[in-house]
C-alpha positions as CSV (number, residue, x, y, z in Angstrom):
1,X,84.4,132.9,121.7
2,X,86.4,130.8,123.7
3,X,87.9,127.2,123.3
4,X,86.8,124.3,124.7
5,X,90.0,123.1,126.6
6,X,89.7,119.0,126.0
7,X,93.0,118.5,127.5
8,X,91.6,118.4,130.9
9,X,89.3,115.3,130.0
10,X,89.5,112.0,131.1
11,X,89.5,110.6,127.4
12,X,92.3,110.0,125.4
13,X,90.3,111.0,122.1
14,X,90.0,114.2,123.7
15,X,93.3,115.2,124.6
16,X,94.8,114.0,121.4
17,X,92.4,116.4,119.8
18,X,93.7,119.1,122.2
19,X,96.9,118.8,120.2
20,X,95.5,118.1,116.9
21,X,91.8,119.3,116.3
22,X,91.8,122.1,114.5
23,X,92.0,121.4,110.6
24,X,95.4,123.0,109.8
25,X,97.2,121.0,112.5
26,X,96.9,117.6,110.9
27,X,97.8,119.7,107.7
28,X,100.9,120.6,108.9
29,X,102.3,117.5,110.5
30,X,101.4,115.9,107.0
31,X,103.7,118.2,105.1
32,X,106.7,118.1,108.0
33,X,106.5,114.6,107.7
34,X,106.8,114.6,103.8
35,X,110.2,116.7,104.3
36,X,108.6,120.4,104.3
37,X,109.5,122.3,107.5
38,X,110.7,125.9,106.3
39,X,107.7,128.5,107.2
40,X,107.5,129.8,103.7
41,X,107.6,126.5,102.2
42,X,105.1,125.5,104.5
43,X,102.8,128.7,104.0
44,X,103.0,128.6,100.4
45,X,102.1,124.4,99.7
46,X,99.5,125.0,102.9
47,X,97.6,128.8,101.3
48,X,97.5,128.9,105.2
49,X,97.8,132.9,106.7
50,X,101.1,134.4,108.0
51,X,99.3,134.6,111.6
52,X,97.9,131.3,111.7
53,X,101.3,129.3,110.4
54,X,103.0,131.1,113.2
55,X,100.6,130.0,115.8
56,X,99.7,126.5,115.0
57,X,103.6,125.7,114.8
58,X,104.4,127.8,118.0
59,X,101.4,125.6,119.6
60,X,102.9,122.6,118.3
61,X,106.4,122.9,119.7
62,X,105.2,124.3,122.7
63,X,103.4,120.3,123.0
64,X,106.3,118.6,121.9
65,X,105.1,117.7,118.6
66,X,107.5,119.8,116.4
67,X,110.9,121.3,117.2
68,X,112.9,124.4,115.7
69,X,116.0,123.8,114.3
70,X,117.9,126.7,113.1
71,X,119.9,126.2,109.5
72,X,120.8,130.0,108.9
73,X,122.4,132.0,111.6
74,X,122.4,135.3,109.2
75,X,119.8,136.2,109.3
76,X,118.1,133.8,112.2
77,X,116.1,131.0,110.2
78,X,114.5,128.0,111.5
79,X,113.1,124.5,110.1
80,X,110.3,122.3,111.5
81,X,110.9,118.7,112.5
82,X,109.1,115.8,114.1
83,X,109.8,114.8,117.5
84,X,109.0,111.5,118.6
85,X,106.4,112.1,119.9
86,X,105.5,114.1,116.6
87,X,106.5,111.3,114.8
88,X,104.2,108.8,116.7
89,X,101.3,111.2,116.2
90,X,102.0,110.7,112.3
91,X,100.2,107.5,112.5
92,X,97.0,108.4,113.2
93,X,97.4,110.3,109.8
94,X,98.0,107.2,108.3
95,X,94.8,105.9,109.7
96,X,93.2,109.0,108.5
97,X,94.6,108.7,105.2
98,X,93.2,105.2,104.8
99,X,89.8,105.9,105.4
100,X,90.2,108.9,103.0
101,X,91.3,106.8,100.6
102,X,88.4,104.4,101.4
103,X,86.0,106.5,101.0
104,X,86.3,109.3,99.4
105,X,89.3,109.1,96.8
106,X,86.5,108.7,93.8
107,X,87.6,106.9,90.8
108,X,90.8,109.0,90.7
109,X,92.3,107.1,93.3
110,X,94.2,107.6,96.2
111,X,96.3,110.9,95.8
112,X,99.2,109.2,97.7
113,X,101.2,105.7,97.7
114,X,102.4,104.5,101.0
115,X,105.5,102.1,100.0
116,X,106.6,100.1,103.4
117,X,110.5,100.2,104.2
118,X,110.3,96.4,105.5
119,X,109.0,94.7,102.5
120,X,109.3,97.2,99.6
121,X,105.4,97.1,98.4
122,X,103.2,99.5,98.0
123,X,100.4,99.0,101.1
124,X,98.1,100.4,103.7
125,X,98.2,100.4,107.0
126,X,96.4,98.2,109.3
127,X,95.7,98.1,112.5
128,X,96.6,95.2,114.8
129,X,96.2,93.7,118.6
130,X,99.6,94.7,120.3
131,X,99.1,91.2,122.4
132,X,97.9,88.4,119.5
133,X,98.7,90.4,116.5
134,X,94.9,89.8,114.8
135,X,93.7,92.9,112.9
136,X,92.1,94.6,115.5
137,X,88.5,97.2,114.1
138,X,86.2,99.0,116.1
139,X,83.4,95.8,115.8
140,X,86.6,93.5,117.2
141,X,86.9,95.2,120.6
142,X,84.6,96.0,123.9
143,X,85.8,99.2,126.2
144,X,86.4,98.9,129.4
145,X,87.2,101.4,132.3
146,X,90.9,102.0,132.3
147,X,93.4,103.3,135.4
148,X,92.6,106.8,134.4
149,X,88.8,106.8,134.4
C-alpha cells in the first residue's frame, strides 16, 4: 500500500506532516534534541527496528531536518544532529508536549520539566501573536486565504 504524498498539498499542516507524520519521526527528533544522536543509542532508548531507524533518519536528513556528523573515522561512525530547520521543527514538539501534559499526564504528572534559559523557571510554552504579542489559541484567530492558496 502506497503513501499518501501530502507534500504536494496546498496546506501547511500537510506538508509539515510529510516530514513528520509517522509516529517514530516526532520520536526521534525528541531524543536528538535531548542530546541522543548515535544509531544504537537511539535504537536502544527508541525499541525502534534496525530497518526502520535507518530509514526514518536517512528520510530525515534527506529533508534537512537532521545532519550526519561523523566522530569516528575507524571504523566510519556517524551522530545525528538538528539542523535549523530541525531545530525549528522541535517546537511544535513543545506544543505537543503541552497538550500531553494537559491532558493526559494523569496524577503522575508531566514526565518532563521544561526550564527556560531566559528567566531560569520551570514553564510551558505558550503560544503568542508575532505582531501584538497577545496569547494567540485556535478560538483567538479566523483563517484566511493566504498567497499560496
Amino acid at each position: 500500500m502506497q503513501r499518501t504524498q501530502f507534500g504536494a498539498m496546498a496546506c501547511s499542516i500537510a506538508r509539515t506532516l510529510d516530514v513528520i507524520g509517522e509516529p517514530w519521526s516526532p520520536l526521534i527528533l525528541r531524543d536528538v534534541y535531548a542530546g541522543t544522536g548515535r544509531f544504537d543509542q537511539l535504537q536502544r532508548q527508541l525499541g525502534i527496528s534496525r530497518k526502520v531507524l535507518a530509514e526514518r533518519l536517512s528520510g530525515l536528513v534527506e529533508k534537512g531536518i537532521l545532519e550526519r556528523r561523523e566522530y569516528s573515522s575507524r571504523p566510519p561512525r556517524y551522530e545525528y544532529a538538528l539542523t535549523a530547520k530541525g531545530l525549528e521543527l522541535c517546537d511544535i514538539l513543545l506544543v505537543m508536549a503541552r497538550w500531553g501534559d494537559s491532558w493526559l499526564a494523569g496524577e503522575a504528572g508531566p514526565p518532563v520539566l521544561h526550564r527556560h534559559h531566559a528567566c531560569g523557571e520551570v514553564s510551558h510554552v505558550e503560544l503568542t501573536c508575532s505582531a501584538c504579542g497577545q496569547s494567540m489559541r485556535a478560538t483567538d484567530i479566523d483563517l484566511l486565504p493566504g498567497p499560496g492558496a
